[in-house]
C-alpha positions as CSV (number, residue, x, y, z in Angstrom):
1,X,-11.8,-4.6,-144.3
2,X,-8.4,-1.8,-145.1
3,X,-7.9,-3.2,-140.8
4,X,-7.8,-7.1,-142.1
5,X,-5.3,-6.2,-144.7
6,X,-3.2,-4.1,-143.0
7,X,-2.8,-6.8,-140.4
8,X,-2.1,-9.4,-142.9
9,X,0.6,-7.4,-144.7
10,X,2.0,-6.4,-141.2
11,X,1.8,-10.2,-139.8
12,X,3.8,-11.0,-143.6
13,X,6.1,-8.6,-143.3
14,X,7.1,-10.2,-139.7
15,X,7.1,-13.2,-141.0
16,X,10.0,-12.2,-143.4
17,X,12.0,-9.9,-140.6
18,X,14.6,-12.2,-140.3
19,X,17.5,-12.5,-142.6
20,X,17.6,-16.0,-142.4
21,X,14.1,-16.3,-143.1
22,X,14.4,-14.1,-146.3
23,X,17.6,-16.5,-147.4
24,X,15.3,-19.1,-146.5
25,X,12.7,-17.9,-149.6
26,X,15.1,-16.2,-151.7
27,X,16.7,-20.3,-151.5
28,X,13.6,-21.8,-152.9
29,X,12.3,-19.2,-155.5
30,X,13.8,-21.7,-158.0
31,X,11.7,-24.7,-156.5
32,X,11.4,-26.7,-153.4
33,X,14.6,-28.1,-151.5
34,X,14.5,-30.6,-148.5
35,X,15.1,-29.3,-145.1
36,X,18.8,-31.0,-145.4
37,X,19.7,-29.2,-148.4
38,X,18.6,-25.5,-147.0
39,X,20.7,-26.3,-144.0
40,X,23.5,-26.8,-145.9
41,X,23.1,-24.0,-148.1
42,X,22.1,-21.6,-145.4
43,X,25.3,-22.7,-143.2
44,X,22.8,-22.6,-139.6
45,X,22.1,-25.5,-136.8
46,X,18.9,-27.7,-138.1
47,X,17.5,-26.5,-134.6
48,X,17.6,-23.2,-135.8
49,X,16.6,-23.9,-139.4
50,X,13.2,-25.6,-137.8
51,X,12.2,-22.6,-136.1
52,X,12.1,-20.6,-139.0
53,X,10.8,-23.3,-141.2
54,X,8.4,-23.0,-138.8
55,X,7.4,-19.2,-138.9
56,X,7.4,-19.4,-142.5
57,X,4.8,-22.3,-142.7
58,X,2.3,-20.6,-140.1
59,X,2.5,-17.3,-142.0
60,X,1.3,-19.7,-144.9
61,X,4.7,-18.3,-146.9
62,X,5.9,-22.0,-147.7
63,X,4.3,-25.3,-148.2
64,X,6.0,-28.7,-146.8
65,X,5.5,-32.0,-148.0
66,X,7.0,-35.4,-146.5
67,X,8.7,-38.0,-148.4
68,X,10.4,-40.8,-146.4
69,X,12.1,-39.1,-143.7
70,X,13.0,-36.3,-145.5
71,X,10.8,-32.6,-145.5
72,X,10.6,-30.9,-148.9
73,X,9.8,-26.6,-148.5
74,X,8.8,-24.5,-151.4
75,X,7.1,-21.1,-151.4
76,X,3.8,-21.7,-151.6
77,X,2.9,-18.4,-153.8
78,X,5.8,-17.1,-156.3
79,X,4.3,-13.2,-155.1
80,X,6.0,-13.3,-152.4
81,X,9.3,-13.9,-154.2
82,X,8.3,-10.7,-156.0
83,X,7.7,-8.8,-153.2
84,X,11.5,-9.7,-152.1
85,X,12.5,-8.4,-155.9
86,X,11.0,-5.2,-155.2
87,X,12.1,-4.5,-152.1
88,X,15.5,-5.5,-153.2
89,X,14.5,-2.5,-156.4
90,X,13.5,-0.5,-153.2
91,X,17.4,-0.9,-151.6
92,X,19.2,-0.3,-154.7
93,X,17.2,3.0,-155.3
94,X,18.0,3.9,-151.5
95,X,21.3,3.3,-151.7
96,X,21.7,5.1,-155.1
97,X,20.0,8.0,-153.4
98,X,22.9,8.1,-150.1
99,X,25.4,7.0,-153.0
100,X,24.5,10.7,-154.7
101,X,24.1,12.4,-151.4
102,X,27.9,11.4,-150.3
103,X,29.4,12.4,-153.0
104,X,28.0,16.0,-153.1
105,X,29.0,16.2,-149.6
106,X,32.4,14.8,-150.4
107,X,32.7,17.7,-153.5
108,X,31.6,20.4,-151.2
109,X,34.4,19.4,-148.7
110,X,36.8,19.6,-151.6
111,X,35.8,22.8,-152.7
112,X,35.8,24.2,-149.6
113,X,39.0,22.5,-148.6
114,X,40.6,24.2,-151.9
115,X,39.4,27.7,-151.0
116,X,40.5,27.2,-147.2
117,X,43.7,26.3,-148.8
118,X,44.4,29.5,-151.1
């Protein structure tokens, strides 16, 4: 059973190891949007937009629905738009963390500059 979920988060996580994919879920959190109207948000080639439209739906991460000739996308579980949330929590603690780190470094160099200099 712990191998079937580990492979599922694993086959998720490449699902959403693309930027454009995660702009792609990060643009629908809000609701669903037609293919057109991700395109043109997302600034990328329709051919190029299909393909990850396309990972996304086999991972089962969004849900399409036809209407005339247009194709409507929305994230088929709003988790997964928490799971972006908290990674994004995860990045801004990171970078806090190098943030810190840099500028101890950068006070060391100073003092050590200073005492160099005397």
């Amino acid at each position: 059973m712990q191998d079937a979920l580990r492979q599922f988060k694993a086959d998720l996580f490449q699902a959403l190891a693309h930027p454009t994919r995660i702009a792609i879920v990060e643009h629908l959190r809000n609701g669903e949007l037609s293919a057109g109207a991700l395109i043109e948000r997302l600034g990328i080639e329709q051919a190029n937009a299909s393909q990850h439209l396309a990972v996304l739906r086999a991972k089962n991460i969004l849900l399409s629905r036809k209407s005339g000739n247009q194709v409507f996308y929305s994230v088929r579980d709003p988790l997964i738009v928490e799971v972006l949330d908290v990674m994004r929590r995860y990045f801004h603690a990171h970078m806090n963390e190098v943030l810190s780190t840099l500028k101890a470094i950068d006070k060391a160099d100073n003092t050590k500059a200073k005492k160099a200099a005397r």
